[in-house]
PDB file of N, CA, C and O in Angstrom:
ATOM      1  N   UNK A   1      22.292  -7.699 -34.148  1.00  0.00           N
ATOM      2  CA  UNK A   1      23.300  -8.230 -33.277  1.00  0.00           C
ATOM      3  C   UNK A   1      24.311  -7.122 -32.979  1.00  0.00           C
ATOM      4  O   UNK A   1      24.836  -6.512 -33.911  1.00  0.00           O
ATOM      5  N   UNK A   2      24.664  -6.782 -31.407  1.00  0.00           N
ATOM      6  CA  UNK A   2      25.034  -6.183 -31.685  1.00  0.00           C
ATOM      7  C   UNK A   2      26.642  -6.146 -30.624  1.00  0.00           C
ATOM      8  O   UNK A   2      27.139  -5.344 -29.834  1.00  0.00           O
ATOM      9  N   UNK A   3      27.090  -7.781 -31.290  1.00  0.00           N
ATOM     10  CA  UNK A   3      28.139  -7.841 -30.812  1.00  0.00           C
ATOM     11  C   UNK A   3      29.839  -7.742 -31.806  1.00  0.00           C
ATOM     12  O   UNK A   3      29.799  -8.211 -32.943  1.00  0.00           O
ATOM     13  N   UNK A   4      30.782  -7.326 -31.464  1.00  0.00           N
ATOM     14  CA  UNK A   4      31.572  -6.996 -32.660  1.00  0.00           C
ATOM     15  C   UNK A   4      32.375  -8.390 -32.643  1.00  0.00           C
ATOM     16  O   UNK A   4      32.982  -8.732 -31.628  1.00  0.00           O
ATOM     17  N   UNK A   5      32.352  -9.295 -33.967  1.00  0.00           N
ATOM     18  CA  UNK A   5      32.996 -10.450 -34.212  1.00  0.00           C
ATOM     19  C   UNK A   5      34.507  -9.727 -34.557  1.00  0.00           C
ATOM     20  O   UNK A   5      35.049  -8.729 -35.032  1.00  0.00           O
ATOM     21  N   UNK A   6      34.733 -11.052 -33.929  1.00  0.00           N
ATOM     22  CA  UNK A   6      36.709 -11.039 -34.500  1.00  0.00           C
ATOM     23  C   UNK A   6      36.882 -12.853 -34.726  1.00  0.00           C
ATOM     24  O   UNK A   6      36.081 -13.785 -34.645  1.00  0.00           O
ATOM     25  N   UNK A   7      38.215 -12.765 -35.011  1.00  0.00           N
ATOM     26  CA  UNK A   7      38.137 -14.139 -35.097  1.00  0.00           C
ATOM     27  C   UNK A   7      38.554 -14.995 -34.029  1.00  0.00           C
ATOM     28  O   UNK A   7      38.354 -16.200 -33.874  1.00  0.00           O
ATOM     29  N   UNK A   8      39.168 -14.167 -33.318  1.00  0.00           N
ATOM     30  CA  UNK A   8      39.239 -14.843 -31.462  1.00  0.00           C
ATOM     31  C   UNK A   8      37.530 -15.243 -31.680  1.00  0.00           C
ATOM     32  O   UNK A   8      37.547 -16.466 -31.820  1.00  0.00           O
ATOM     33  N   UNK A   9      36.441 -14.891 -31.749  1.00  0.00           N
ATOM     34  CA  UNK A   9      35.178 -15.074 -31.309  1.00  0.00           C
ATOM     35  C   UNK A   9      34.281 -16.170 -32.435  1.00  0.00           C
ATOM     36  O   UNK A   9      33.190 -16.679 -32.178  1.00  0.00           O
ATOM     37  N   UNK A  10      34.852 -16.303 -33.358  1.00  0.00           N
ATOM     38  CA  UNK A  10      34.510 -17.241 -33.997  1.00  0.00           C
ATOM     39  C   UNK A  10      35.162 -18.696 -33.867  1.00  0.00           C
ATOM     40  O   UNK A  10      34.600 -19.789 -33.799  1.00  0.00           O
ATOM     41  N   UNK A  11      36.606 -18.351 -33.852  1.00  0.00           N
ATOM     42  CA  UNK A  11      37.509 -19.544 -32.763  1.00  0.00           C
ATOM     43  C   UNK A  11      36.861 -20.354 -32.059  1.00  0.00           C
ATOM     44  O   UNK A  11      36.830 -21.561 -32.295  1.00  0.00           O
ATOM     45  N   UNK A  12      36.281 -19.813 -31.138  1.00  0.00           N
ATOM     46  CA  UNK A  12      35.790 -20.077 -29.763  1.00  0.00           C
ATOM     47  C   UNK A  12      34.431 -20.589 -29.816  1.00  0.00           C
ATOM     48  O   UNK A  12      34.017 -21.502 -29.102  1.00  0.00           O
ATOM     49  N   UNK A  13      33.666 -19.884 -30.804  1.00  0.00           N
ATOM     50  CA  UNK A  13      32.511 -20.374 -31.171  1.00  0.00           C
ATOM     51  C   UNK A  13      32.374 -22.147 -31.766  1.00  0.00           C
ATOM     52  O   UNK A  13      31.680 -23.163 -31.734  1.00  0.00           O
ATOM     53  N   UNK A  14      33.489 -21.600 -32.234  1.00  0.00           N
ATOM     54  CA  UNK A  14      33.525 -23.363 -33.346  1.00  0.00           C
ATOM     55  C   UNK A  14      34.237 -24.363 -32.156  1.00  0.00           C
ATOM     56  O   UNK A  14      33.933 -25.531 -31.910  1.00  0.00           O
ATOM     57  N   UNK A  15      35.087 -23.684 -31.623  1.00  0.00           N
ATOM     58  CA  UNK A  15      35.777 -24.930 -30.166  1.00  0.00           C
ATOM     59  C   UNK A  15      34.387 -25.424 -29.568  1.00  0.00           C
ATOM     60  O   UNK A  15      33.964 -26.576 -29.665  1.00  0.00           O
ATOM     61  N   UNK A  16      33.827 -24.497 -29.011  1.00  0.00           N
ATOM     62  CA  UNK A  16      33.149 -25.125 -27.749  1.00  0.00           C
ATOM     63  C   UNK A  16      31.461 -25.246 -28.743  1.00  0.00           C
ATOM     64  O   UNK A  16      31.147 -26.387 -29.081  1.00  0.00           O
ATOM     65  N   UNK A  17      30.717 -24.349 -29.050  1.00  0.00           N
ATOM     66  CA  UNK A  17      29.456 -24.365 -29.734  1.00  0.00           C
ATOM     67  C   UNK A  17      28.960 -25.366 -30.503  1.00  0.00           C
ATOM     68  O   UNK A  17      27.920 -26.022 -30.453  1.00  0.00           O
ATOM     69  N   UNK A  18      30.179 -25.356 -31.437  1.00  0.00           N
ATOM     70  CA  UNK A  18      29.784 -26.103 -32.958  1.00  0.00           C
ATOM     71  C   UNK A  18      30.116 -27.659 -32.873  1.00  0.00           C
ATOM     72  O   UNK A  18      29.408 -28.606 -33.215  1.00  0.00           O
ATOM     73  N   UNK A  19      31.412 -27.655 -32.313  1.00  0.00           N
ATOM     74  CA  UNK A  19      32.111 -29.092 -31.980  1.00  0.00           C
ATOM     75  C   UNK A  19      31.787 -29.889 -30.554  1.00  0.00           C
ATOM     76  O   UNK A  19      31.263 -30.997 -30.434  1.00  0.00           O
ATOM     77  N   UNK A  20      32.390 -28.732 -29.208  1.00  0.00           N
ATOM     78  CA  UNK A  20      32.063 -29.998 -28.012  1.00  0.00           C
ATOM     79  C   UNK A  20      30.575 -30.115 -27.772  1.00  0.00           C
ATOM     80  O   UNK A  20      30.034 -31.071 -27.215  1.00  0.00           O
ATOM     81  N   UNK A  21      29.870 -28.865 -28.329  1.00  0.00           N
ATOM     82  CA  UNK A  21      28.667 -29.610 -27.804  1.00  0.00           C
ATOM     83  C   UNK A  21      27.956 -30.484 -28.710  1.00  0.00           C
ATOM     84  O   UNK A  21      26.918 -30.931 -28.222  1.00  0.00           O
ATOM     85  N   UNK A  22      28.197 -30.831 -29.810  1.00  0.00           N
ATOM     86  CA  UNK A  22      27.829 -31.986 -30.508  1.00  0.00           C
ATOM     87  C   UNK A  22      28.956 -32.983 -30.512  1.00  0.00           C
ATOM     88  O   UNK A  22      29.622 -33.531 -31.390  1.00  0.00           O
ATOM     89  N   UNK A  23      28.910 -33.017 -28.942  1.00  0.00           N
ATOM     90  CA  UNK A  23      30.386 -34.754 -28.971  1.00  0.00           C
ATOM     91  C   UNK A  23      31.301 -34.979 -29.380  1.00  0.00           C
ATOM     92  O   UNK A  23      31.811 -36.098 -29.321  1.00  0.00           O
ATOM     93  N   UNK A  24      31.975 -33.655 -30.112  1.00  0.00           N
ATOM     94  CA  UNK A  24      32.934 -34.161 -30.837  1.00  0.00           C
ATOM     95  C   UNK A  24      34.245 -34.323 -29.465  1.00  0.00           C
ATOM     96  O   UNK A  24      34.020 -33.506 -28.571  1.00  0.00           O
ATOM     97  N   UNK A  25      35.186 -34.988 -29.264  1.00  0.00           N
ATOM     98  CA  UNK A  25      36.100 -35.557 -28.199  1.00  0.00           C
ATOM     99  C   UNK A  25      36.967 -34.275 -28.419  1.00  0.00           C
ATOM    100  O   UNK A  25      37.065 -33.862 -29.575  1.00  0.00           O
ATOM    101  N   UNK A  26      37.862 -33.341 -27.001  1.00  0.00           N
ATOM    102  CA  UNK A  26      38.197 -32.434 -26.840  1.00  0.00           C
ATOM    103  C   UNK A  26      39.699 -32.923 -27.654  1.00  0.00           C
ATOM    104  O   UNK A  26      40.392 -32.092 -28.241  1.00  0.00           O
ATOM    105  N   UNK A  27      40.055 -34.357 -27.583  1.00  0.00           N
ATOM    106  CA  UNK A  27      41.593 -34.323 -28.392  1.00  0.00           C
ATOM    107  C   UNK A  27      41.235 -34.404 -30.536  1.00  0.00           C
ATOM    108  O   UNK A  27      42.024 -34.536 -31.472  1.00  0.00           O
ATOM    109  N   UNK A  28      40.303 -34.307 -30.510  1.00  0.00           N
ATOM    110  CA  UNK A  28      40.097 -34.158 -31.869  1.00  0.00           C
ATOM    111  C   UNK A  28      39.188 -32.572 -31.877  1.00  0.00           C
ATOM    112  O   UNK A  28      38.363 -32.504 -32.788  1.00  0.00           O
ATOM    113  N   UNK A  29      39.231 -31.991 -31.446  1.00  0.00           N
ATOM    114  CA  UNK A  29      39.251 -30.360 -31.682  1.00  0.00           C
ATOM    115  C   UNK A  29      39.841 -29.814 -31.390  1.00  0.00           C
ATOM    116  O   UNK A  29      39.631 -28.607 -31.513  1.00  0.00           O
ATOM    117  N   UNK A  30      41.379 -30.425 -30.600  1.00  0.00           N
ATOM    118  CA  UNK A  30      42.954 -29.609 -30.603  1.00  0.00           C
ATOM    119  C   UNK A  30      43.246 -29.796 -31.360  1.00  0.00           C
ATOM    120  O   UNK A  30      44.012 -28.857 -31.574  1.00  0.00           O
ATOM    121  N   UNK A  31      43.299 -30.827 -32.731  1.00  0.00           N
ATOM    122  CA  UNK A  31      43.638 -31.570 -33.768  1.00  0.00           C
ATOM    123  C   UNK A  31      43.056 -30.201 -34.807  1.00  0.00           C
ATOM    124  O   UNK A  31      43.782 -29.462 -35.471  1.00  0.00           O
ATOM    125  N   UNK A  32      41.952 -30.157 -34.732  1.00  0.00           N
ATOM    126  CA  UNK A  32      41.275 -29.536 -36.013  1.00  0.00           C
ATOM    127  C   UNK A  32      41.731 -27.714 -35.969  1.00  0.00           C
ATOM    128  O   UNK A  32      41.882 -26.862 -36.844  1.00  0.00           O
ATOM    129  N   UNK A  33      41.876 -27.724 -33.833  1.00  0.00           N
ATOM    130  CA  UNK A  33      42.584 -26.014 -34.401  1.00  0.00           C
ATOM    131  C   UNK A  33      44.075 -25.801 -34.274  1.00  0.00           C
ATOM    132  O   UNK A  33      44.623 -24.735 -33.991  1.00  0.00           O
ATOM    133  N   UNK A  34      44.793 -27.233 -34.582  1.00  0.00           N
ATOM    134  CA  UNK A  34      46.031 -27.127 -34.923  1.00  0.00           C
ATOM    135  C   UNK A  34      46.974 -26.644 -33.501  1.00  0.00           C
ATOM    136  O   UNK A  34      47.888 -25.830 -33.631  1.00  0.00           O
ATOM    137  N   UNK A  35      46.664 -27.186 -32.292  1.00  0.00           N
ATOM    138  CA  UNK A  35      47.147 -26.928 -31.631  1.00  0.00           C
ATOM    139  C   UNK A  35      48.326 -28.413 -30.912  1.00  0.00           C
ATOM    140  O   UNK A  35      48.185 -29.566 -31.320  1.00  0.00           O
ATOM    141  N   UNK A  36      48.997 -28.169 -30.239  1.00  0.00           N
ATOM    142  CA  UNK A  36      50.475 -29.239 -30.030  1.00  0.00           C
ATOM    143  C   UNK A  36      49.953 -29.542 -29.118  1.00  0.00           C
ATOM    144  O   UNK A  36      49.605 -30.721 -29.179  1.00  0.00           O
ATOM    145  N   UNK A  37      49.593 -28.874 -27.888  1.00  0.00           N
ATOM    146  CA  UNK A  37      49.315 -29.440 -26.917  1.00  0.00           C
ATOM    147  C   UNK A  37      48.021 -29.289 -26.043  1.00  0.00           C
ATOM    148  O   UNK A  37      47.926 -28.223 -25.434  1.00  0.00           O
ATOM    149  N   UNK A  38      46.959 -30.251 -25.886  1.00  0.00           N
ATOM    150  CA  UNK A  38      45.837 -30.840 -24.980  1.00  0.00           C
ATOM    151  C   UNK A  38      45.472 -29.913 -24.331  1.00  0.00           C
ATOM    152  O   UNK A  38      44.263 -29.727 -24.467  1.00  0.00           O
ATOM    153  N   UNK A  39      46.187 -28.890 -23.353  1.00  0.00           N
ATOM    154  CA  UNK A  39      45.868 -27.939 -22.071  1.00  0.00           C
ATOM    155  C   UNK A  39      45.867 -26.530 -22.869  1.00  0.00           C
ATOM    156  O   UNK A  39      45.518 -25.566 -22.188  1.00  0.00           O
ATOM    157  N   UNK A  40      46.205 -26.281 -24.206  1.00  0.00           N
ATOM    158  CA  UNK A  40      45.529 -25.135 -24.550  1.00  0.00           C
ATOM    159  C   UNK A  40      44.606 -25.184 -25.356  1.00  0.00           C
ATOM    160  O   UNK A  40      44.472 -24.164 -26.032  1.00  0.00           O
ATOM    161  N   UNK A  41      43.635 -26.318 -25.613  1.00  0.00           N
ATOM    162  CA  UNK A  41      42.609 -26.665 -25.798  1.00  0.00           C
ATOM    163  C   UNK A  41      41.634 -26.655 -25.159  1.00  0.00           C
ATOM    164  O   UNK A  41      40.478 -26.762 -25.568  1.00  0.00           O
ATOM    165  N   UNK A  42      41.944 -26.546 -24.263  1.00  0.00           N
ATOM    166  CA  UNK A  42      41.113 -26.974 -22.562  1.00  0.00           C
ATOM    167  C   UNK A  42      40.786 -25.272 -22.593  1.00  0.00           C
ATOM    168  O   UNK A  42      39.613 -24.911 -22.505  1.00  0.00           O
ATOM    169  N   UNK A  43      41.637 -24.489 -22.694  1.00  0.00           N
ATOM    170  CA  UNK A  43      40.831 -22.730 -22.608  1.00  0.00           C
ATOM    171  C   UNK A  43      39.053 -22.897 -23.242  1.00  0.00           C
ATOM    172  O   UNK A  43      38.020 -22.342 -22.868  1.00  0.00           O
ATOM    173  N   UNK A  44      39.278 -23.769 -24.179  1.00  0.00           N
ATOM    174  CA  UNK A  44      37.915 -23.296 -24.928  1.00  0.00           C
ATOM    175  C   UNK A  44      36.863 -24.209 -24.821  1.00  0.00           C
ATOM    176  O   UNK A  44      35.753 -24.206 -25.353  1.00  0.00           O
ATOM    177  N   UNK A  45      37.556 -25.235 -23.805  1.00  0.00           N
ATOM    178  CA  UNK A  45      36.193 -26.094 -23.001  1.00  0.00           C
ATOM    179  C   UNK A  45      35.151 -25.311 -22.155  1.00  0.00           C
ATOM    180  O   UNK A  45      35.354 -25.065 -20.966  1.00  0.00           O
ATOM    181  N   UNK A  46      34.705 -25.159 -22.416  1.00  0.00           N
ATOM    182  CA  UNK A  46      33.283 -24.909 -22.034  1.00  0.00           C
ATOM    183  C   UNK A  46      32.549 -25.732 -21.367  1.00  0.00           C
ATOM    184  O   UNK A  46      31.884 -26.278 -22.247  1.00  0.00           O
ATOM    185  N   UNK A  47      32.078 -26.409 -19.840  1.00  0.00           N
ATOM    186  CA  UNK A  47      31.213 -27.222 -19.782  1.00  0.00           C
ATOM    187  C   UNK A  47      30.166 -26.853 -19.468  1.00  0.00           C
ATOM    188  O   UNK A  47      30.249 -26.403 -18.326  1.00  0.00           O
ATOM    189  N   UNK A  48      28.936 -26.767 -19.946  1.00  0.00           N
ATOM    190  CA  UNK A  48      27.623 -26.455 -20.122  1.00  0.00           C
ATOM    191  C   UNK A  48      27.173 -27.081 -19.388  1.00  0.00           C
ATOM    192  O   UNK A  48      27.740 -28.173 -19.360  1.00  0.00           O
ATOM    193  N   UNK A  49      25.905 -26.945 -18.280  1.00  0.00           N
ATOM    194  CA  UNK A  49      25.055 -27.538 -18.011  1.00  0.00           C
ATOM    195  C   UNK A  49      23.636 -29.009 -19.068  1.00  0.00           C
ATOM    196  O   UNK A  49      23.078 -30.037 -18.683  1.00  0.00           O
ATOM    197  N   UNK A  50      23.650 -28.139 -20.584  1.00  0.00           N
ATOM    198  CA  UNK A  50      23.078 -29.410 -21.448  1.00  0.00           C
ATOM    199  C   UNK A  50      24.335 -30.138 -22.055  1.00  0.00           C
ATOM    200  O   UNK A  50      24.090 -31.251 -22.521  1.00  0.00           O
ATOM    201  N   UNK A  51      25.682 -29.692 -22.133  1.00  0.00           N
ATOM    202  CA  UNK A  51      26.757 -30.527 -22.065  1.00  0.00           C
ATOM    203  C   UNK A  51      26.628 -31.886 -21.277  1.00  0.00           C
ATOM    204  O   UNK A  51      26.575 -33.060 -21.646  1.00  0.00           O
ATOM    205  N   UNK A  52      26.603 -31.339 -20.195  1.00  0.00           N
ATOM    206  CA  UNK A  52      27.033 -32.813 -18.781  1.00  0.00           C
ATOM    207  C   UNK A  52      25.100 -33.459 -19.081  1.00  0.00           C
ATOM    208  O   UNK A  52      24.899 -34.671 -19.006  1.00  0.00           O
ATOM    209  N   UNK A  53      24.583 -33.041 -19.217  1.00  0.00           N
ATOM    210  CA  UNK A  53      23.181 -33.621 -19.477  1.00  0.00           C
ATOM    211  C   UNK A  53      23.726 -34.685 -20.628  1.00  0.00           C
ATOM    212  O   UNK A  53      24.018 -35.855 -20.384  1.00  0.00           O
ATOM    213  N   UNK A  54      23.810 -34.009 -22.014  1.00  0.00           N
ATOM    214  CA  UNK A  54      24.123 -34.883 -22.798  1.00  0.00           C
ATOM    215  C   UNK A  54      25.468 -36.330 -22.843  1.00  0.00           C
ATOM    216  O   UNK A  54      25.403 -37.452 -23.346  1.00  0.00           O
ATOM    217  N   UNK A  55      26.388 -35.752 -22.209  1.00  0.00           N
ATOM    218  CA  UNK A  55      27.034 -36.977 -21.319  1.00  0.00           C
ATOM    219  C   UNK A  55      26.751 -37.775 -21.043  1.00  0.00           C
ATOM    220  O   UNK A  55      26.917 -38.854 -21.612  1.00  0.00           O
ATOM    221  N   UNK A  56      26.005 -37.481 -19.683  1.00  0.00           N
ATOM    222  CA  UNK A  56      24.801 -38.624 -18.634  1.00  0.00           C
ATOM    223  C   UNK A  56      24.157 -39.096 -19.237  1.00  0.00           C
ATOM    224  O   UNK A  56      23.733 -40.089 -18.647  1.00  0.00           O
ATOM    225  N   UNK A  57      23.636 -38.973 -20.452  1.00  0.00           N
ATOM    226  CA  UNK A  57      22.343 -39.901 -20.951  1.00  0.00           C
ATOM    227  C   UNK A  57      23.241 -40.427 -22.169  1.00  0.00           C
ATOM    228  O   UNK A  57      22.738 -41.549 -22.229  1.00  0.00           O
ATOM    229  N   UNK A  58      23.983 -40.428 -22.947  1.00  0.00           N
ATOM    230  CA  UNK A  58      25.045 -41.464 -23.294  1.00  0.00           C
ATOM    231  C   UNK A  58      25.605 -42.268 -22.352  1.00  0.00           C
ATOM    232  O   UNK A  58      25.378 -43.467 -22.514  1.00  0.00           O
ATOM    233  N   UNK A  59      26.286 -41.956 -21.390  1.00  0.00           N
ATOM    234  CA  UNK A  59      27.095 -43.024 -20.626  1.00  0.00           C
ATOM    235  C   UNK A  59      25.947 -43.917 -19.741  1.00  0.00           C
ATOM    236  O   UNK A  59      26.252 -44.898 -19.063  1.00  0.00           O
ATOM    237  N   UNK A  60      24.512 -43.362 -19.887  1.00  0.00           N
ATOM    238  CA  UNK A  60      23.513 -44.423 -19.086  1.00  0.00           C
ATOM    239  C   UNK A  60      22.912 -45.263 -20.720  1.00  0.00           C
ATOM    240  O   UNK A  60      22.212 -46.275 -20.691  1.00  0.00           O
ATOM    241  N   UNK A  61      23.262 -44.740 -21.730  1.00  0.00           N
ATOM    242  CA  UNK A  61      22.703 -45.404 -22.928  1.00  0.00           C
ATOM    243  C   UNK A  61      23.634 -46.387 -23.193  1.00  0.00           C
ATOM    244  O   UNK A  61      23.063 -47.263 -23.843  1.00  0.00           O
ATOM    245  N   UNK A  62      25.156 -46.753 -22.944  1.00  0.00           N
ATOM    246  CA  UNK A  62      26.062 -47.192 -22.699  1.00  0.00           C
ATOM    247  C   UNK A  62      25.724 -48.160 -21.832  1.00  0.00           C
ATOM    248  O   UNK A  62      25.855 -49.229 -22.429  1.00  0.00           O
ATOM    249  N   UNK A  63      25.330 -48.352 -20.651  1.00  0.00           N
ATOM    250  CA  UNK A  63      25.535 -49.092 -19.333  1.00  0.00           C
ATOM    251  C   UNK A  63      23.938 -49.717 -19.557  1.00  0.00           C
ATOM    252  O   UNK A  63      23.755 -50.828 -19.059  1.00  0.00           O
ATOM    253  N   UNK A  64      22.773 -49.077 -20.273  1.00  0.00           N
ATOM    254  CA  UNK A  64      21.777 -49.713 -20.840  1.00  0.00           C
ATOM    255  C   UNK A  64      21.899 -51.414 -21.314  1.00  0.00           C
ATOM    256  O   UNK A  64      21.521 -52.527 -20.950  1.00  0.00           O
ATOM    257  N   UNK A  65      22.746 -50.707 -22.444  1.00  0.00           N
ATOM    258  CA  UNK A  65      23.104 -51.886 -23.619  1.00  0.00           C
ATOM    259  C   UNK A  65      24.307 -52.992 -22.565  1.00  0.00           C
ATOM    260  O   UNK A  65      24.040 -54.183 -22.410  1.00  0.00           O
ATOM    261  N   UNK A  66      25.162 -52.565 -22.145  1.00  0.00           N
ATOM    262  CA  UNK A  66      25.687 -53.925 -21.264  1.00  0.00           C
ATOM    263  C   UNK A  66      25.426 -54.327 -20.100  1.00  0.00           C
ATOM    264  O   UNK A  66      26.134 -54.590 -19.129  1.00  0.00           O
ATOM    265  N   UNK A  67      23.487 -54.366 -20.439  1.00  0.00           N
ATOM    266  CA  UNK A  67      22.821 -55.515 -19.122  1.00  0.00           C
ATOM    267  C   UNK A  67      22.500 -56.517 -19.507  1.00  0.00           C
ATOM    268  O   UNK A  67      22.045 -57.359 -18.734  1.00  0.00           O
TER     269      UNK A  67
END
C-alpha cells in the first residue's frame, strides 16, 4: 500500500466506510466523532453509488411490508 495514513484518513475512513455505509444514520456518527454540529458531519458524507442502492432496497423493503 502505498498510501501515507494520517489520522485525518482514518477519520474519514471510519465516517463514511465503516459507519454510513453499513446504515449507520449520519446524526449518530456526528455523535460518535464528537462533533456539535450536523453540517460538519456532512464533510464526510460520502454518497456512493452502492450507498443509494442500499437505501432503495430498504425503503422498497419498507413499503413491501405495508401492503
Amino acid at each position: 500500500m502505498k498510501k501515507h495514513l494520517t489520522f485525518h484518513l482514518a477519520r474519514h475512513t471510519f465516517a463514511t466506510t465503516i459507519t454510513l455505509m453499513n446504515g449507520v444514520p449520519i446524526e449518530s456518527i456526528s455523535k460518535m466523532l464528537g462533533h456539535t454540529k450536523l453540517s460538519t458531519t456532512m464533510i464526510y458524507e460520502k454518497v456512493t453509488q452502492p450507498k443509494v442502492a442500499m437505501d432503495m432496497a430498504i425503503l422498497q423493503q419498507k413499503m413491501n411490508e405495508n401492503e
